[in-house]
C-alpha positions in Angstrom: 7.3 -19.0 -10.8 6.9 -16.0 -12.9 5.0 -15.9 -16.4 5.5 -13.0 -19.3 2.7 -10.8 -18.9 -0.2 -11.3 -21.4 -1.2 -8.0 -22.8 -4.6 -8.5 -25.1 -4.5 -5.1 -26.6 -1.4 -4.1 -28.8 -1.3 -0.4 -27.5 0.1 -2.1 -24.0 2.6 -4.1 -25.5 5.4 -0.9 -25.2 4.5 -1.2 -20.8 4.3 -4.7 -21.1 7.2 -5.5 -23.0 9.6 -3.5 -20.9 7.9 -4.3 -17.9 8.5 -8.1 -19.1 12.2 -7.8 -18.9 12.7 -6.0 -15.3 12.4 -8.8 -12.7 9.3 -8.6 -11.0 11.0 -8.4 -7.1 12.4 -4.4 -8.5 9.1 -3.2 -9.0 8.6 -4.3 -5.1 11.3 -2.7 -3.9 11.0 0.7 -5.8 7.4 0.4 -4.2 9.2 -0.3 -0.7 10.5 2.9 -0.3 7.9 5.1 -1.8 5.3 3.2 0.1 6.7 5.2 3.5 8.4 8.2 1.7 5.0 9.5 0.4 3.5 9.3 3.8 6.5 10.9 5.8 5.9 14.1 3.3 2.2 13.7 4.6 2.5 13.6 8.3 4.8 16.8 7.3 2.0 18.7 5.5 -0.4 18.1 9.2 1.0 21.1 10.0 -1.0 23.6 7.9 -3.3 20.7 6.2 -5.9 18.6 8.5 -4.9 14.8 8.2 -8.0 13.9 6.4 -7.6 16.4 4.1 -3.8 15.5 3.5 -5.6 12.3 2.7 -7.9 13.6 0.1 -4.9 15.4 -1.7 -3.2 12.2 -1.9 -6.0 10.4 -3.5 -7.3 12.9 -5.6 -4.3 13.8 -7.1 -3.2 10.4 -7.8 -6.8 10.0 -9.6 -6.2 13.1 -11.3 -2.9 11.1 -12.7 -3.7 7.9 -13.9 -7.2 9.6 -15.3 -4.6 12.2 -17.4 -2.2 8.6 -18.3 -4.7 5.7 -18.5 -9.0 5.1 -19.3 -10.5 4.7 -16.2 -13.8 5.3 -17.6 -13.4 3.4 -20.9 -12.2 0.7 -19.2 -15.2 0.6 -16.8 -17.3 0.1 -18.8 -16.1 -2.2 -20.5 -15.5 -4.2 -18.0 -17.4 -7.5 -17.4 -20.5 -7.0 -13.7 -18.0 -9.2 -11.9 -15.0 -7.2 -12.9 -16.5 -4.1 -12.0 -17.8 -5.7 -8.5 -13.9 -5.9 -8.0 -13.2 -2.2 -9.0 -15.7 -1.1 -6.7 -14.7 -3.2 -3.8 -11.0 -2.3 -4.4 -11.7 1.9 -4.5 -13.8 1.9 -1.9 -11.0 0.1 0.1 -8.4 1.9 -1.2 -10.3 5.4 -0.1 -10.8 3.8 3.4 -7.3 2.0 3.8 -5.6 5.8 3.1 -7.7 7.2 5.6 -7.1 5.1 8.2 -3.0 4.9 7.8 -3.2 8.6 7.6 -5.1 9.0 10.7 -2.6 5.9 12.6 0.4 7.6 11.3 -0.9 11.4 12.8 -0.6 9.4 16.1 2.0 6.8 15.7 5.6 6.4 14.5 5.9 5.5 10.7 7.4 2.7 11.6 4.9 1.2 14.2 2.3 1.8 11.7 4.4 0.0 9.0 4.6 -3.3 11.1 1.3 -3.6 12.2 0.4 -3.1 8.7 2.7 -6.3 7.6 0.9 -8.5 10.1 -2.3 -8.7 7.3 0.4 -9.5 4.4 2.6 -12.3 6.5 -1.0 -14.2 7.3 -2.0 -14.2 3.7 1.2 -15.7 3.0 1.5 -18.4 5.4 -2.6 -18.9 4.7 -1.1 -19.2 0.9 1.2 -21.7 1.8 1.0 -23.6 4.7 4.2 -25.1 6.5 5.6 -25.5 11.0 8.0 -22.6 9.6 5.5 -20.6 8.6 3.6 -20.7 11.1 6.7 -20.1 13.3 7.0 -16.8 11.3 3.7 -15.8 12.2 4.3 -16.2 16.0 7.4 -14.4 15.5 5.7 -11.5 14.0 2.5 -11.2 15.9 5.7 -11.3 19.2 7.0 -8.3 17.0 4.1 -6.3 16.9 3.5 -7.1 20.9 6.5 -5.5 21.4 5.9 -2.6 19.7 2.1 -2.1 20.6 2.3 -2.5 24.6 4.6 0.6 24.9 2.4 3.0 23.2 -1.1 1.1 23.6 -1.7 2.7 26.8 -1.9 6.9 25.7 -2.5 6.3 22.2 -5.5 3.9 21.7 -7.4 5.4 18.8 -3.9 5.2 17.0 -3.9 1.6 17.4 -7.3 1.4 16.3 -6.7 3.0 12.9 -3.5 1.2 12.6 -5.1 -2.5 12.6 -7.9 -1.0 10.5 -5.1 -0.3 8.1 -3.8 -3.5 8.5 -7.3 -5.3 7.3 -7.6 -2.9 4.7 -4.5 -3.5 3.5 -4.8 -7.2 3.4 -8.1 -6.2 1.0 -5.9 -4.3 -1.3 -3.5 -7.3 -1.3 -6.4 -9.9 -2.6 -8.3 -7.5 -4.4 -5.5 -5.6 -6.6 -3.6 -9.5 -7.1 -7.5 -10.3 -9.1 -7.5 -7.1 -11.1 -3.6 -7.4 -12.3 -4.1 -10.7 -13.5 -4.9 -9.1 -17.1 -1.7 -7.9 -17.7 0.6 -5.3 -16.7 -0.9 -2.1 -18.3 -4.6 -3.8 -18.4 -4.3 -3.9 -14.6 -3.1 -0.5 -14.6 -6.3 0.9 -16.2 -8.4 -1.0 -13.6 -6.5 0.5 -11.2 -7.5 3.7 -12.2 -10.4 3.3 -12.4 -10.5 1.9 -8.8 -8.6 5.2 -7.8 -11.5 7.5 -9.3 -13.6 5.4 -6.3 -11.5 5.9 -3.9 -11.6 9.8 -4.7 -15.6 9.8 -3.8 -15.3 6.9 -1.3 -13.3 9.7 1.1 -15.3 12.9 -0.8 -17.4 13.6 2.3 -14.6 13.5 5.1 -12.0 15.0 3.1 -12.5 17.4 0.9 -13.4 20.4 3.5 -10.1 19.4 5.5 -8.0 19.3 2.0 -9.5 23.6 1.3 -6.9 25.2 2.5 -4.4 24.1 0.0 -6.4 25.3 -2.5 -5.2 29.1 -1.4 -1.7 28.4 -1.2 0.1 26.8 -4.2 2.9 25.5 -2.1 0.9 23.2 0.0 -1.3 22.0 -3.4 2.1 20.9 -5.4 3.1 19.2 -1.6 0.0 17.7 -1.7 0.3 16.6 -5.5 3.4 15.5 -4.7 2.9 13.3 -2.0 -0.1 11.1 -4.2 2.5 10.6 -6.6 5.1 9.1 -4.4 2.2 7.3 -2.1 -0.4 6.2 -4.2 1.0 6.3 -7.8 4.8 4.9 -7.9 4.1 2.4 -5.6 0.6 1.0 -6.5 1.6 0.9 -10.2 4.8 -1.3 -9.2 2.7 -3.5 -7.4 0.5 -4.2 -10.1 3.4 -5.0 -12.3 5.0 -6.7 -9.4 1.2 -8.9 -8.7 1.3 -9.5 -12.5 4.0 -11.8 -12.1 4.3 -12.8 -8.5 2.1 -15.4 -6.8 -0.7 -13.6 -4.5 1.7 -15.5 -0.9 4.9 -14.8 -2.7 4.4 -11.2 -3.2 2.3 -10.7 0.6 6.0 -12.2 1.7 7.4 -9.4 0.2 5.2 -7.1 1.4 6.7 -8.4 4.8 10.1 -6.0 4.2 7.8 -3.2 4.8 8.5 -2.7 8.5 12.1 -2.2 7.8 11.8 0.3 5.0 9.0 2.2 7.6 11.5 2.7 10.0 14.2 3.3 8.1 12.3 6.2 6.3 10.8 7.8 9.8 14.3 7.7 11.1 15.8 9.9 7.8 13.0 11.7 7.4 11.0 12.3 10.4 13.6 11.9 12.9 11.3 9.0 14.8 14.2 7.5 16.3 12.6 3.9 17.8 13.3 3.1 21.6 15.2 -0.3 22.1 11.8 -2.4 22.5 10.3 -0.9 19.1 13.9 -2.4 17.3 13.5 -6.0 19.1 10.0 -5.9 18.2 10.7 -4.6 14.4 13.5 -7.3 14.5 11.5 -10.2 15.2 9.0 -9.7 12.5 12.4 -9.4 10.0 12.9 -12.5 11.6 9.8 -13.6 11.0 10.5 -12.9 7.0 13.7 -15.0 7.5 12.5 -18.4 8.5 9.2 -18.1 6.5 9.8 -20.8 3.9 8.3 -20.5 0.5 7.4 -22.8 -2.0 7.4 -22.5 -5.8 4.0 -21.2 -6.6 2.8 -21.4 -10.7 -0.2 -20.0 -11.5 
């Protein structure tokens, strides 16, 4: 299912080469947990940083990262119209997509967040491979989420609203960022930041005012920095190394484990301890993940 990672320019072939040998399904699962352990240090900062703000620290600082490591700009423009169609598309969804999962999770548990954002994934996966089990798993997760939504729906419906925006989004990232790694490991680590650099003036204008006060106090700036590392840097990097390898269905499957590793997180972390409904609902879309059936997948 997997393929060694082509990498056309010899200065990648140090990333790519180790890359090469770690099974693609560790790079998911180090992005797993730093997917929801960034954003649990976030929703701590909304204390003394508006959320948008919190958002523009997280974006900016990861751009701020991968410009220092990689050649956004180089790589820009060099890049072929269509390629750079992609890049474009992908920062400016990237810049929305954190703004909208920062602005759900200000309102909502981690975890609810994290399971409505699986439901884009699981569809591109059973779209990707069609099957009665995996449509079953669908149902099964879309009961999950149904679960978890009617409890809260009623008092927190702009929540819900930037949740399933989220969710769309981050069914965008999951198409978009599979095209761009298909260079390579490291080659689609460049795009990527390049991508990031548009995602840092996609959410410029709602941002940047909210992200100020940091600016005056060194603690909350190193918080902030700290939190784009673990949310947008660690875990988008592993995914492109992960996408290199994976089939576009096989790796939205994975993407599926999500919900658990939300919860899990906003329990240890945030000490958002789910009511009994929230578990049966995150439990079904696990279940979901367990009867899905997946078929070998070459590109």
């Amino acid at each position: 299912m997997a393929h060694v990672v082509q990498t056309p320019q010899n200065e990648s072939l140090p990333v790519a080469g180790v890359a090469a040998r770690i099974p693609p399904h560790a790079f998911f699962l180090v992005s797993a947990v730093f997917h929801y352990l960034g954003p649990a240090f976030a929703v701590l900062l909304f204390k003394h940083v508006a959320v948008l703000g919190v958002a523009w620290l997280r974006i900016g600082s990861a751009a701020a990262v991968f410009a220092t490591w990689r050649r956004p700009l180089r790589v820009f423009v060099q890049s072929s119209r269509l390629q750079r169609q992609t890049l474009f598309a992908l920062g400016v969804v990237l810049g929305l997509m954190n703004a909208c999962f920062y602005l759900a999770i200000s309102r909502l548990p981690l975890s609810t967040v994290g399971t409505i954002e699986f439901l884009g994934p699981l569809t591109l996966a059973a779209i990707g491979i069609r099957s009665r089990r995996n449509g079953l798993a669908l149902v099964l997760a879309v009961a999950g989420v149904f679960l978890l939504t009617r409890i809260r729906l009623s008092y927190e419906p702009l929540g819900f609203l930037f949740a399933f925006a989220n969710c769309a989004l981050f069914m965008l990232y999951v198409v978009l960022g599979h095209k761009i790694a298909q260079d390579g490991g490291s080659e689609g680590i460049d795009r990527l930041s390049a991508a990031m650099l548009i995602a840092l003036l996609t959410v410029m204008p709602v941002g940047f005012l909210g992200a100020a006060p940091a600016f005056t106090h060194p603690e909350l700036l190193i918080a902030g920095v700290g939190v784009g590392v673990c949310s947008s840097v660690i875990p988008y990097v592993c995914d492109q190394l992960a996408l290199a390898r994976l089939p576009r269905a096989s790796f939205a499957l994975l993407l599926s484990l999500l919900p658990a590793s939300a919860t899990v997180i906003g329990v240890v972390v945030l000490r958002q301890i789910p009511h009994l409904s929230e578990i049966a609902g995150i439990a079904l879309v696990i279940l979901g993940v367990a009867v899905h059936q997946e078929n070998v997948v070459r590109r």
